[in-house]
C-alpha positions in Angstrom: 5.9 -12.0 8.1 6.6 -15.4 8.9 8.0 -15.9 12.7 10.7 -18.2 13.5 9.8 -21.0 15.6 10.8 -19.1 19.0 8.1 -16.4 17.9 10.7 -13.6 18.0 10.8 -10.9 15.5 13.3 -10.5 13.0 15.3 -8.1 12.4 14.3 -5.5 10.1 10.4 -3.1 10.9 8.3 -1.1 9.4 7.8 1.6 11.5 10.8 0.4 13.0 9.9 -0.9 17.1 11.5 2.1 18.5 11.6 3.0 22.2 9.0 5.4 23.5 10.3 8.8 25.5 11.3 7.9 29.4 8.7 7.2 31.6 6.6 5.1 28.6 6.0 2.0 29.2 7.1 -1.3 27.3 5.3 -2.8 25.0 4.4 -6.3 26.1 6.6 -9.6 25.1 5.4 -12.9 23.5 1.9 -14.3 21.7 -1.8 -12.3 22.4 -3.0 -12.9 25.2 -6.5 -14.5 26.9 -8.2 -12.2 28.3 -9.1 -11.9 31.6 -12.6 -12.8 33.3 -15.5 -10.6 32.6 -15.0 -7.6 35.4 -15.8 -3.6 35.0 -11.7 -2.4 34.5 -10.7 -0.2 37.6 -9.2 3.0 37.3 -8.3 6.0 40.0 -10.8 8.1 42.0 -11.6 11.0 39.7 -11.2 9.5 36.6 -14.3 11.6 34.6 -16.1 8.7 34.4 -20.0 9.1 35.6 -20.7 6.8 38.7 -23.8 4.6 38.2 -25.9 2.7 41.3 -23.3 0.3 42.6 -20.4 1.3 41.0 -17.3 1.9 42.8 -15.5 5.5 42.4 -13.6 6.1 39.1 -14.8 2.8 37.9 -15.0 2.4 34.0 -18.2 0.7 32.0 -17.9 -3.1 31.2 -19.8 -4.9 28.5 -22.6 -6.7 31.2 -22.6 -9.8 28.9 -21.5 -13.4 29.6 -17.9 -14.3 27.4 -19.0 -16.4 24.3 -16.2 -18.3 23.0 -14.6 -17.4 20.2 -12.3 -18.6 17.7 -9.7 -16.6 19.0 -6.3 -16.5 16.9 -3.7 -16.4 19.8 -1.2 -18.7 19.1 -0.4 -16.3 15.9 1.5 -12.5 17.3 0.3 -9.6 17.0 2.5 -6.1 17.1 5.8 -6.9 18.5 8.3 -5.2 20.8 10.1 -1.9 20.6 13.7 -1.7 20.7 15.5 2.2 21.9 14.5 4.8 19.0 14.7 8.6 19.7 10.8 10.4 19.0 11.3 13.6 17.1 8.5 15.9 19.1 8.6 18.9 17.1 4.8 19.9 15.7 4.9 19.8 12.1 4.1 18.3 9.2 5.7 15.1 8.2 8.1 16.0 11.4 9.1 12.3 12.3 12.8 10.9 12.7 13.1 7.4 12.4 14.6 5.2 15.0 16.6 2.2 14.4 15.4 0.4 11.5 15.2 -3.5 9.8 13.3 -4.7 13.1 9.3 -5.6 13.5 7.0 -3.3 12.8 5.2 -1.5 15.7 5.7 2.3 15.6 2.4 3.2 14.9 1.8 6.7 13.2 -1.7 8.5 14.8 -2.1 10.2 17.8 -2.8 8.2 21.4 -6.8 8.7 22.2 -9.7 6.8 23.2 -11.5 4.5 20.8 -14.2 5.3 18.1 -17.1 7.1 19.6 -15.8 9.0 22.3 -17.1 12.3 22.3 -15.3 14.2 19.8 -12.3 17.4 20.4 -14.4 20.3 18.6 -12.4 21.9 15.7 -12.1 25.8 15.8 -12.4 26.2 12.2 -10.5 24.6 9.0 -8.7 27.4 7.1 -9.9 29.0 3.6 -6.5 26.9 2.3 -4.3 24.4 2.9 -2.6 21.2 3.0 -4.5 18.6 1.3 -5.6 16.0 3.2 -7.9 12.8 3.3 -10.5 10.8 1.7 -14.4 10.2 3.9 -15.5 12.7 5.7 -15.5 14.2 9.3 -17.9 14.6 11.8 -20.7 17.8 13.1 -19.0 20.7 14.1 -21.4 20.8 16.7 -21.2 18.8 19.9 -22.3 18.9 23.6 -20.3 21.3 25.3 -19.5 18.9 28.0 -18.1 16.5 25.5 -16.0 18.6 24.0 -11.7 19.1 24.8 -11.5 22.4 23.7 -9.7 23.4 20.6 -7.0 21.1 19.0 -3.9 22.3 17.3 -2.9 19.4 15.2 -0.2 18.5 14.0 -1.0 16.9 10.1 -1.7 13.1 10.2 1.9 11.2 9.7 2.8 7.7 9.7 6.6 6.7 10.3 8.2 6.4 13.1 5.6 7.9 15.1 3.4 10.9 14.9 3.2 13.7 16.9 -0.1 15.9 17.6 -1.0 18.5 20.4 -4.1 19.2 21.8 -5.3 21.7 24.1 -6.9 21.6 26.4 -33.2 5.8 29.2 -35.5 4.3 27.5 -32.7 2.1 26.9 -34.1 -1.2 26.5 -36.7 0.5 23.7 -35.5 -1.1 19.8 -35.4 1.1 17.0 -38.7 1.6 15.0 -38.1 1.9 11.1 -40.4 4.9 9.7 -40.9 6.4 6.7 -38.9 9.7 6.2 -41.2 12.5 6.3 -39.0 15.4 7.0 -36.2 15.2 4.3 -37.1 16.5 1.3 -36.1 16.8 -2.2 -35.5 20.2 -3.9 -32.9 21.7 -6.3 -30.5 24.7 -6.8 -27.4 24.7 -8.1 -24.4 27.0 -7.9 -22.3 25.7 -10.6 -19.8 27.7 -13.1 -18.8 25.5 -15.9 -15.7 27.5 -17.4 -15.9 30.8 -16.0 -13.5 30.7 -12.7 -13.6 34.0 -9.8 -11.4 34.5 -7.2 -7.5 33.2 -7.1 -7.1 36.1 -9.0 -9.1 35.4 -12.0 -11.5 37.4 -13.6 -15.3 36.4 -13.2 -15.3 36.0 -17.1 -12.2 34.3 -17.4 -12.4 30.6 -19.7 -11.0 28.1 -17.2 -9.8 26.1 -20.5 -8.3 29.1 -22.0 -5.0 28.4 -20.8 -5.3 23.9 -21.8 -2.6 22.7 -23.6 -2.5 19.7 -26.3 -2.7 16.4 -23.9 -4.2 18.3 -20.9 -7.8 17.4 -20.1 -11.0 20.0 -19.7 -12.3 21.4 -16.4 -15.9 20.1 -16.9 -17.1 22.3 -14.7 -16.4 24.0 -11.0 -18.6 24.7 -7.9 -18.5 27.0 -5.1 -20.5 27.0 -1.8 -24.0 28.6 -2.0 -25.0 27.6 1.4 -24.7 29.7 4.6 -23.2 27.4 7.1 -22.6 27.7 10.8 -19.6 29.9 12.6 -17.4 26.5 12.7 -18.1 25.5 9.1 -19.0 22.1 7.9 -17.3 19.0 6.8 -18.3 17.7 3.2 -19.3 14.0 3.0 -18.5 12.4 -0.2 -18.7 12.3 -3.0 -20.0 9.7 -4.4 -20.4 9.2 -8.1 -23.3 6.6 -9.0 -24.5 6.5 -13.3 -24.3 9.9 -14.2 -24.7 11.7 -10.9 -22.0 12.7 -8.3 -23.1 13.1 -4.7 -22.2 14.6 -2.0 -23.5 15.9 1.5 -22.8 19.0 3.7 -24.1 20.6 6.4 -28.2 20.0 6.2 -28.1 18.6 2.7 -27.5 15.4 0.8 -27.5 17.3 -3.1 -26.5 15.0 -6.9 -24.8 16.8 -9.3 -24.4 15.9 -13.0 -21.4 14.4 -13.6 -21.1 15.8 -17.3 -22.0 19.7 -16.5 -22.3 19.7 -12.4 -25.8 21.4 -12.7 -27.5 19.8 -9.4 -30.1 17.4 -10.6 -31.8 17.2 -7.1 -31.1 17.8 -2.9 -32.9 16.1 -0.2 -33.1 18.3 2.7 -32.3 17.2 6.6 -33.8 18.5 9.7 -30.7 18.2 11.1 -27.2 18.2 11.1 -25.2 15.4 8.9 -23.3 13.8 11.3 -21.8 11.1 9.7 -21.8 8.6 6.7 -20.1 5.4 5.1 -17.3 5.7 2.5 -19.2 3.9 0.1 -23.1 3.4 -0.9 -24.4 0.0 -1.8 -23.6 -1.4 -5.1 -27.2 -0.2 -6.1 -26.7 3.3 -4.9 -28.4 3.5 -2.2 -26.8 4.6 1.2 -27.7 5.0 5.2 -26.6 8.6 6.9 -26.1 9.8 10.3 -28.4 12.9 11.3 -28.5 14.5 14.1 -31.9 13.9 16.1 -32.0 18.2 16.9 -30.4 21.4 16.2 -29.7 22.0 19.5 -25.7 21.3 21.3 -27.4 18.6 23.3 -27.8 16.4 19.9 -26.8 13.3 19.1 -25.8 11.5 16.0 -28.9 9.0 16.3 -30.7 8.9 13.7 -30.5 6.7 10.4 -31.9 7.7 7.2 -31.5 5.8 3.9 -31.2 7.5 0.4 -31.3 6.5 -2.9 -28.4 8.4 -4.4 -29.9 8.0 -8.0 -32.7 10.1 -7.3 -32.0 11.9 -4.4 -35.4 10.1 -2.5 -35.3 9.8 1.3 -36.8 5.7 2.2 -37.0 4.5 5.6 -36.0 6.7 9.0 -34.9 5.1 12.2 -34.0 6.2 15.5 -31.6 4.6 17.6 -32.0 4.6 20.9 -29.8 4.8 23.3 -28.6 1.6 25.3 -27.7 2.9 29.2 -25.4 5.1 29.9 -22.5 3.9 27.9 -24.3 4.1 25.0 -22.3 7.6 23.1 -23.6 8.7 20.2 -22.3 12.1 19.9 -20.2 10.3 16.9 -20.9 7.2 15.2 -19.2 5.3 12.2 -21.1 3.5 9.9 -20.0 0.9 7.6 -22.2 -0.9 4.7 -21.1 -4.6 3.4 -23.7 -5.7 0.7 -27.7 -4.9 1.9 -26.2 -4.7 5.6 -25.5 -1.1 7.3 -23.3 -1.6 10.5 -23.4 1.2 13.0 -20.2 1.6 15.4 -19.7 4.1 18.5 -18.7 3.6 22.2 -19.4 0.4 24.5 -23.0 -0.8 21.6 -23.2 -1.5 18.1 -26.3 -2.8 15.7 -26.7 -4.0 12.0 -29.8 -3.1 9.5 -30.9 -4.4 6.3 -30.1 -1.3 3.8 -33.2 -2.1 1.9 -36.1 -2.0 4.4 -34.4 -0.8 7.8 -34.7 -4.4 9.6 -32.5 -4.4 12.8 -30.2 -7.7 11.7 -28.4 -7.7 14.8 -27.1 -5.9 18.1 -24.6 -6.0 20.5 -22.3 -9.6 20.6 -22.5 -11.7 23.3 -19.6 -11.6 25.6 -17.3 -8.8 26.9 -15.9 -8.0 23.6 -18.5 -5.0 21.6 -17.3 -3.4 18.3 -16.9 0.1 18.0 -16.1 0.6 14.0 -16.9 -1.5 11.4 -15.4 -1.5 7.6 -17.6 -2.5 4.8 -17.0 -3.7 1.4 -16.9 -6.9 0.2 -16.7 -8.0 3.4 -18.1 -6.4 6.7 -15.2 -5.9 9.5 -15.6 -5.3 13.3 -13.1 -3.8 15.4 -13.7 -4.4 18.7 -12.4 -3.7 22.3 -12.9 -5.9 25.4 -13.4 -5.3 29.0 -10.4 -5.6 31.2 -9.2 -5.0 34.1 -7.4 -2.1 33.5 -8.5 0.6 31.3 -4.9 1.9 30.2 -3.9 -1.7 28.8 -7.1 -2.4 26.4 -7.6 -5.7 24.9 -8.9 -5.2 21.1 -9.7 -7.8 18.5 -10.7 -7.8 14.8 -13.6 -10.1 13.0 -15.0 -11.1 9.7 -18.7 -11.5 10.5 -21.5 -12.6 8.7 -23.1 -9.5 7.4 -26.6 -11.0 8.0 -26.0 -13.1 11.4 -23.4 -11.1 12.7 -21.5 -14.1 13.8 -18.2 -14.4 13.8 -16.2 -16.0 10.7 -13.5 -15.8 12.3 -11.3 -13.7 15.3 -7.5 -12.5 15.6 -6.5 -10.4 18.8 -3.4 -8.6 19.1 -1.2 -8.3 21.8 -2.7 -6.8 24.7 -2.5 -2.8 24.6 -2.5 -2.7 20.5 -5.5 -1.1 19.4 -7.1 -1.4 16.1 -6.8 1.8 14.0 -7.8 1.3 10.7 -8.6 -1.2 8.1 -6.5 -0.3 4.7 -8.6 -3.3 2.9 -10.9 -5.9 4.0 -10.2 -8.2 0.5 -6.9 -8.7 1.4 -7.2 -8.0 4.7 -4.7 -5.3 6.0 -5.0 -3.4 9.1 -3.2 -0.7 11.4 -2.6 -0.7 14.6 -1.5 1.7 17.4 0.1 1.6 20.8 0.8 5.0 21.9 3.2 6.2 19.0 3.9 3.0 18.0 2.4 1.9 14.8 2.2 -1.7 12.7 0.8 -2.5 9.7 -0.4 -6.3 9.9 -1.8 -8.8 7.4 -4.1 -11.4 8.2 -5.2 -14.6 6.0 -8.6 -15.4 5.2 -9.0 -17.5 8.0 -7.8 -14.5 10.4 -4.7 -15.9 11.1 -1.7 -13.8 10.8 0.0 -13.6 7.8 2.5 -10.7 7.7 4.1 -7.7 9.7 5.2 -5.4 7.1 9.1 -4.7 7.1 10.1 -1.0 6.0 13.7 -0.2 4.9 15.9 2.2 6.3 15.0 6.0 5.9 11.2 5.0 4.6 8.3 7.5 6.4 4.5 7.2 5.7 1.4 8.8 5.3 -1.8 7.6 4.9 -4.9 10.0 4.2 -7.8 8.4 6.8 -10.3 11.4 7.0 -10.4 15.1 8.4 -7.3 15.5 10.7 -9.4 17.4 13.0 -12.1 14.6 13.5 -10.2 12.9 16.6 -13.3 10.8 17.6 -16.0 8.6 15.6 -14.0 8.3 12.7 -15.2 5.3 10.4 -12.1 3.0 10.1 -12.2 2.4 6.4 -12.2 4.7 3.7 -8.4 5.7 3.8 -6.4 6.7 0.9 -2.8 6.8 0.3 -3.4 2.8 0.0 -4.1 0.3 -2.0 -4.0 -3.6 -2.3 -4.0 -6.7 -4.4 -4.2 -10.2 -3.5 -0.3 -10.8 -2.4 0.8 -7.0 -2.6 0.3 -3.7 -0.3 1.1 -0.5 -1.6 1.5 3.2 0.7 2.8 6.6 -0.3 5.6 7.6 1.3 5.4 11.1 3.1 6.5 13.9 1.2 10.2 14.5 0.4 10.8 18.2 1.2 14.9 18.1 0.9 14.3 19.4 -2.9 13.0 22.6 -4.0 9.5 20.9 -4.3 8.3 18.1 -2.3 7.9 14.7 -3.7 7.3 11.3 -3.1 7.3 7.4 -3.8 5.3 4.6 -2.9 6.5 1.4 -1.9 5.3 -2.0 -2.5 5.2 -4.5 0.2 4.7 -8.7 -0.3 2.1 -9.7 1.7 3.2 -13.0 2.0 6.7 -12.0 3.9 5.8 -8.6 4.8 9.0 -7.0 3.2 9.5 -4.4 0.6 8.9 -5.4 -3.0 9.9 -1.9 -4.9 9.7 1.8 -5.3 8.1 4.1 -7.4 8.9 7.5 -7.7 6.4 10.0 -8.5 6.9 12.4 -11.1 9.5 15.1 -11.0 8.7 17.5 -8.4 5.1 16.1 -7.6 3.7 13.8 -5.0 1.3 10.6 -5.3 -0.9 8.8 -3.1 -2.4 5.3 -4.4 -6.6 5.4 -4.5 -7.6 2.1 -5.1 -6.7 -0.9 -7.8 -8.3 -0.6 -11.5 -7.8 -2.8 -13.9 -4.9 -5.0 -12.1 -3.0 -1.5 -11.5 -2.7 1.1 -8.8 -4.5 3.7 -9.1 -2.8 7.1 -8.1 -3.5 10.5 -7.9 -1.3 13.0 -8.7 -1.0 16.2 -7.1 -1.0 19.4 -8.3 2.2 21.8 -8.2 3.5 24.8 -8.7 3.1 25.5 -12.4 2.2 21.6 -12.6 -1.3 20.7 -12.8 -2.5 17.2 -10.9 -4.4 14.3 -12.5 -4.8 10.4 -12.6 -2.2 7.7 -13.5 -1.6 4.3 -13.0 1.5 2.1 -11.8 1.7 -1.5 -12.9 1.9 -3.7 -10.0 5.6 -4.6 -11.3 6.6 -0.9 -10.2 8.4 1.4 -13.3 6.6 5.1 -13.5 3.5 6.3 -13.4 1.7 6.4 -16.3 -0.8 9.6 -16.7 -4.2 9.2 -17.9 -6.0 12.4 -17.0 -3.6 15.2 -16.9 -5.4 18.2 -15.1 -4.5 21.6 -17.0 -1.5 23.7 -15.4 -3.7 26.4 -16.0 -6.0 25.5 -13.2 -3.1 24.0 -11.1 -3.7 27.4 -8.8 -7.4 26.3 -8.1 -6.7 22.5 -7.7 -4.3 23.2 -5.0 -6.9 25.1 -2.8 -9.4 22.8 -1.7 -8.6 21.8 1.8 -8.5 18.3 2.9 -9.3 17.4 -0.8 -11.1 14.1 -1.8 -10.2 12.7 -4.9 -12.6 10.1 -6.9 -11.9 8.9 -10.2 -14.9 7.1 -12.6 -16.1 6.7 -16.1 -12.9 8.5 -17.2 -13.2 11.5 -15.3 -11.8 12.8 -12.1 -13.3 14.7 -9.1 -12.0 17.1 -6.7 -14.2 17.9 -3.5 -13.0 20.2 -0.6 -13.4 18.1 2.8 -14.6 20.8 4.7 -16.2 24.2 4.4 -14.6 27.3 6.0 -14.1 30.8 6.0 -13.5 34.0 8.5 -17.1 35.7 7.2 -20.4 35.0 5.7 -19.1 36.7 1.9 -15.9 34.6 1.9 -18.0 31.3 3.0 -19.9 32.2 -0.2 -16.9 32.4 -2.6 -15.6 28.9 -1.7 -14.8 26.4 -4.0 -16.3 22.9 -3.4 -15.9 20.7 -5.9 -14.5 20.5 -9.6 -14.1 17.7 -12.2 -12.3 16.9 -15.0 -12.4 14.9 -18.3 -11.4 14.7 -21.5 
């Protein structure tokens, strides 16, 4: 949103600045600020942070490299100041009461926690069923025991007026060599039932389109799990659907599926565990993967191996080593803008050609490193700077050039915002968190701010950005609940449970002033959540219900309702509400459902679990 000459907010947020609890400190006042001369931050005696030769007790890492100048964005603001706003901090779902509203946004909706990379909160174990949730996917179960913060009970991922969540509890100078894979392999096996459903209560020989109705659209096919994972389970990566094959990985395995019949056309095997991978392959269909280099607890998410998802063949391997001690790769994000791969994590980051494996580029110059990148049509850094003091960060966002690296352009926020997520890169839109405040901002295409989005009275969000559970190393694209044009921003509202079934809207936003365009209701008794734009309209999926069965429909970007174009039988509406953490991808006319992660209390259960389903007409 435009500012007024004196650079004060007007009144009216989204997210509305609210007031954090007693004893929180104030956001800070007035334009972003320069940051301060390259120094390693301090921080207390005993602050878990291992000492080095020379370094003072409790001190935190800095970057080691001379500032480069930058074309730094400051006169523009970044997330504003928080005016008094009670926190509802009851666990739950969706569990936020909104403060005082019409003012400029800040409330930021995700829990307080380090940046990407830090070494992930291990998740105990998702259950057999549950809330849907999220689009990319999570991060190895397994994790270095002394990395991990015990087990987290979550609250699910909201964005309003806040969010609350509860947890418990060197051959470094050495450049990745580029390899040829020789211990992925291709294979194939499929588990696939294409019309005969088990477990829900349904018979083993039960038609799944027995029960369609005139209009409705055909279950295609459905899969269940037919590998034996480990006690935690295993997050699904994916999918991805390129020509006629759907992909996706899990566990040890990258495996295509026919998209007509889901019989598995091939699998590459992995030595190791998949630890992490971009939310979307080149335009080509090829894509770079996070492996684990063991199978032991001490492993790290280090090395790199390219696929072509048309034909399931592994290309080049690379490991990346490890740069000092700073240098965490328990979790990694990885990004890919055209033939470029970025690679994100704590304090390092590097580039490679998808193609070949060249290393494009390292670490920048300066004390500002990126720790998540999001890819696309254009390749994003988030980064965060050293400072003097490790509890008020310094973070900036860039355009770079995908090839160089260098900087198109840079905007920082004010100090202590840090960069959450990046809801499009073409317009650019990005979140940003400060505690449990939360702003949605809008940058022009030189990087200069264009717009703080304004919510109305009574309005709470939620985005779906990934496995709940996943604290640390999460990529920073890939979200859904969004979507974007060139002037407009749309979000689902969170769910509506003050009815006897929970709905929602979503809410279109102008970019240009930041305020509320319309509303769109979702259909009677049903929630949506905006995928992406097709065809100059958003593209929404729409949930499944009780006695209602999901699908696909479209919104105009004028608003008015939802117009279905795959309507998922309410025959199957039972089975389409069990996945957990579903991801929902929509091509050629037909639509995909794959559970985000792979759970169950025993081996025969594990077995009997459903992990992906599609529908067409």
């Amino acid at each position: 949103m435009t500012q007024p000459p004196s650079q004060q907010p007007p009144q009216g947020g989204f997210g509305a600045p609210q007031e954090p609890p007693q004893g929180s400190p104030q956001p800070p006042q007035g334009p972003p600020q320069t940051p301060p001369p390259a120094q390693p931050p301090q921080a207390p005696p005993g602050n878990g942070y291992p000492q080095t030769p020379g370094q003072a007790p409790g001190q935190a890492p800095g970057y080691g490299y001379p500032q480069q100048p930058g074309p730094y964005n400051q006169q523009q603001p970044g997330p504003y100041a928080q005016q008094p706003g009670p926190y509802n901090q009851q666990p739950g779902p969706y569990n936020q009461q909104p403060g005082p509203y019409n003012q400029q946004p800040g409330p930021y909706g995700q829990p307080a926690q380090p940046g990407y990379g830090y070494p992930q909160q291990q998740y105990p174990g998702a259950p057999a069923s549950g809330g849907p949730v999220g689009q990319g996917g999570g991060n190895s179960p397994k994790r270095k025991p002394a990395l991990m913060i015990g087990a987290a009970a979550v609250a699910l991922l909201v964005i309003g007026s806040g969010i609350y969540i509860a947890t418990s509890g060197s051959d470094g100078d050495k450049k990745p060599v580029a390899e040829k894979s020789g211990d992925a392999k291709p294979s194939s096996s499929p588990s696939v039932n294409e019309g005969n459903g088990n477990g829900d209560g349904r018979e083993v020989d039960d038609d799944l389109n027995a029960g369609r109705k005139k209009g409705e659209a055909k279950v295609l096919w459905l899969q269940k799990n037919d590998i034996d994972l480990p006690g935690n389970g295993s997050d699904v990566y994916g999918p991805w659907v390129v020509g006629d094959t759907v992909v996706k990985g899990m566990y040890r395995a990258i495996s295509g599926y026919s998209v007509a019949d889901g019989k598995q056309k091939w699998t590459l095997k992995l030595p190791a565990d998949l630890c992490a991978a971009p939310s979307q392959p080149t335009t080509d269909g090829k894509i770079v993967i996070g492996v684990e280099n063991g199978t032991t607890d001490k492993a790290d998410c280090a090395d790199l191996q390219m696929i072509d998802l048309n034909t399931g063949k592994a290309g080049w391997k690379k490991s990346i080593k490890q740069n000092g001690v700073w240098d965490l790769m328990a979790n990694i994000s990885l990004a890919i803008s055209g033939d470029t791969v970025a690679v994100g994590r704590t304090g390092n980051s590097n580039a490679f050609r998808v193609s070949d494996g060249k290393e494009l580029f390292g670490n920048q110059p300066g004390d500002c490193q990126p720790f998540a990148f999001a890819g696309g049509p254009k390749l994003i850094a988030a980064s965060s700077c050293r400072t003097d003091d490790v509890g008020n960060p310094q973070h900036q966002i860039q355009e770079l050039d995908p090839v160089t690296g260098k900087p198109r352009w840079t905007y920082r926020p004010k100090r202590g915002w840090e960069i959450d997520r990046v809801y499009s890169v073409s317009p650019l839109v990005t979140s940003l968190k400060k505690d449990k405040e939360w702003s949605v901002l809008s940058l022009k295409e030189n990087g200069s701010l264009r717009s703080g989005l304004v919510s109305d009275k009574g309005d709470k969000f939620a985005t779906d950005c990934g496995n709940v559970f996943a604290i640390f190393g999460n990529s920073l694209d890939g979200c859904t609940g969004v979507a974007a044009d060139a002037n407009t921003f749309y979000m689902s509202t969170a769910p509506d449970s003050s009815g006897i079934t929970d709905t929602n809207k979503v809410v279109a936003f102008n970019l240009n002033t930041g305020r509320s365009k319309w509303k769109a209701a979702a259909p009677a008794g049903r929630t949506v959540k905006p995928l992406r734009m097709e065809g100059g309209n958003v593209l929404l999926y729409v949930k499944a219900g009780y006695n209602k069965g999901g699908g696909i429909a479209t919104l105009a970007p004028t608003g008015g309702t939802p117009q279905m174009v795959l309507r998922h039988p309410v025959s199957t509406a039972q089975i389409e509400s069990f996945f957990y953490n579903p991801k929902i991808v929509y091509a050629d006319g037909r639509s995909f459902i794959a559970s985000g992660r792979i759970s169950a209390s025993n081996d025969k259960e594990e077995l009997e679990m459903k992990t992906m389903m599609a529908f067409g007409n």
